[in-house]
Phi, psi and omega in degrees: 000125188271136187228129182229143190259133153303160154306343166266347172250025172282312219279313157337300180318297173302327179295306183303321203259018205227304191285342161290320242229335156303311159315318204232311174330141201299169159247136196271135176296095175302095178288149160326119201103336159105012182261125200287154177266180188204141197268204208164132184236101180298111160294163175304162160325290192330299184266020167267350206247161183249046183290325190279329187312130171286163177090180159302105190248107140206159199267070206281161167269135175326151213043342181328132181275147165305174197279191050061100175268355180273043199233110167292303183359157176254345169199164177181181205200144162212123156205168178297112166289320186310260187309336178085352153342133180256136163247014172211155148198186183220134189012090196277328193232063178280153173230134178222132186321129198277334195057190193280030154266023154281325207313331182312301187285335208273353171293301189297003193259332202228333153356280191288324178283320178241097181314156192268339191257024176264136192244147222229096155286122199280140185252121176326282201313331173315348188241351181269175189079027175274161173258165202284122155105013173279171196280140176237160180242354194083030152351123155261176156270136181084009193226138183294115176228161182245141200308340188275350181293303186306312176295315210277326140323324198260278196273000158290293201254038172022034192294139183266343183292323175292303191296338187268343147280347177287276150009315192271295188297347196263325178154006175104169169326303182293319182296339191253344145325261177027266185297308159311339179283333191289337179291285159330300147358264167333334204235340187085036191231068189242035169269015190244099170265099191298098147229352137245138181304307237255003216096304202290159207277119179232151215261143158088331164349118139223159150223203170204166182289340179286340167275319181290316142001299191303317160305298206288314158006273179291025227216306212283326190276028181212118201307319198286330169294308218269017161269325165312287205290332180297321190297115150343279216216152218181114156296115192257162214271158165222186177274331157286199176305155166281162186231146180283163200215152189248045163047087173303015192247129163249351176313306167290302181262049163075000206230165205070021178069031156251139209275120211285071214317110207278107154133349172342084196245025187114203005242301195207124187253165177185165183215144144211129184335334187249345182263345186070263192212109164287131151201160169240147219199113147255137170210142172255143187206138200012070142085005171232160182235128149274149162217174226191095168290163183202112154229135173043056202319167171229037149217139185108194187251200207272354193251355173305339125020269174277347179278327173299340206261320168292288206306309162324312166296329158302337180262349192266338177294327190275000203249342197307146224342080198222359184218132108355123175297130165285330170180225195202157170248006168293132169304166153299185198034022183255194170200152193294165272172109167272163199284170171299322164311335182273334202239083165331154146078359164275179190309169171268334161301324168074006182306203168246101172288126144341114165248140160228076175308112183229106211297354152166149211276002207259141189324160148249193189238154115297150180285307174356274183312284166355295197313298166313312185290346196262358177292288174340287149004288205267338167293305183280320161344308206269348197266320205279342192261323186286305165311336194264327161302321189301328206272345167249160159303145174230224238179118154271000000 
């Protein structure tokens, strides 16, 4: 027996499977206004940015001033702290030794663990392994300090003698490389390899200004750095009366005849013989912040530095929105974050959250699945048309 559709009931068939594959195809998501959203895929920071590129990378806008043509630095970054825009940079992710602007990483790293009202007898082992000619604050042995004496040791007087009992109370040296390296990680910061917390020149030691960007970056968002990096002048405890101690950032107090920069908010300057002259340098001006990496000028003196580092700052303030972003100092999948001071109620890291957005929550279809329901459909169509024929004669 041969079984066959008439034409209305072919044409039934097509009617059905046309109103299942209506039926089941996804619904396109309405912007306001009636306008269809269409979809589209935001790249990461990463893979917007032209950071990895050797040479100087910015994007300028017609009137834009130009960048600084006198900048020695072997590398060096101005981006937006607020947003995290980078808006210049030079081998932004060369990696060279950093000095004691890791002290940066070794803050965000160990902070959040030692409250500043907590108090510390300092243990002769706690001081040995400092290396011969780092900077000091002067740490005793046997003598009662309190953790916040100690961070004020650590980002005036870049002291290394502070960081290695501050170390010590975090679970020790190795443990707290560690953590700084997991940190960095975490941030997006991967140009950076942690073997001494303190800076000092260790054989494999690197970062890059595009990682230090990163650190101070996060340092200025979390109210206890950025209280730490801002302070000028500071009494450190002695057995005697205490003796004041200075902020080695001279951008911030001015001193030795570098001019103090207005508007000056941290964040951490350092030298070693193999890293040369370091700095990471934030300043605010009508309600935006910068920060502004400098490694390692290779003409002038010890203070070319800072002189590079103001000019920098001076073109990012004169660049505002006159440049195009080059790349971000956000990990991927993040988005920027206002600082706690801007933002009531934030974290005390002040990091940049994950967003994982979804414009609704309700399943979609696959085409697989489309496919399927209207085979389905289209199926039962064809069973309902057969059946209702099989109930009459039919012809061979």
């Amino acid at each position: 027996m041969t079984i066959g559709l008439s034409a209305r009931a072919a044409t039934s068939c097509s009617a059905v499977c046309v109103i299942g594959l209506l039926t089941l195809a996804p619904v396109s998501a309405a912007r306001p206004g009636g306008t269809p959203s269409t979809a589209h895929a935001t790249a990461s920071p990463g893979q917007q940015s032209s950071l990895h590129r050797p040479g100087t990378q910015v994007r300028p806008r017609p009137g834009a001033p130009k960048v600084p043509r006198d900048l020695s630095a072997l590398s060096w970054v101005v981006a937006d702290a607020d947003s995290g825009d980078v808006l210049a940079a030079h081998d932004a992710h060369r990696r060279l030794p950093p000095a004691s602007t890791l002290k940066t990483l070794f803050a965000l790293a160990v902070l959040p663990s030692l409250p500043g009202g907590t108090r510390h007898t300092v243990r002769p082992e706690e001081l040995a392994g400092v290396g011969a000619g780092s900077s000091l604050v002067g740490v005793k042995e046997n003598r009662t300090y309190r953790v916040a004496d100690l961070w004020r040791g650590v980002f005036l007087s870049s002291g290394n003698d502070a960081v290695h009992v501050l170390a010590s109370l975090n679970g020790g040296w190795r443990t707290t490389a560690a953590q700084m390296q997991a940190k960095a990680r975490a941030l997006g910061a991967l140009d950076t390899r942690v073997v001494s917390p303190d800076g000092y020149d260790a054989p494999g030691q690197v970062s890059s200004a595009y990682d230090l960007a990163v650190f101070g970056r996060a340092g200025l968002r979390n109210e206890e750095f950025a209280r730490y990096c801002a302070t000028a002048e500071a009494r450190f405890p002695a057995d005697g009366a205490a003796y004041p101690i200075r902020n080695t950032n001279r951008l911030l107090t001015g001193a030795q005849g570098v001019d103090r920069y207005p508007g000056l908010i941290g964040v951490k300057n350092g030298y070693t013989t193999n890293a040369g002259n370091t700095l990471i340098a934030a300043a605010k001006r009508n309600g935006r912040t910068l920060v502004v990496t400098v490694m390692n000028p290779q003409a002038g003196g010890g203070f070319t530095v800072y002189q590079e580092a103001r000019s920098l700052l001076d073109w990012g303030f004169e660049s505002a929105g006159r440049v195009d972003p080059v790349g971000s100092l956000l990990p991927p999948h993040s988005s920027p974050r206002p600082s706690p001071r801007a933002e009531a109620g934030a974290g005390a890291q002040g990091e940049p959250v994950p967003v994982a957005k979804k414009e609704s929550s309700r399943p979609g279809w696959t085409v697989a699945g489309a496919l399927v329901g209207v085979a389905g459909v289209g199926a039962g169509a064809v069973f309902m048309t057969l059946w209702r024929r099989g109930r009459r004669p039919t012809e061979d």
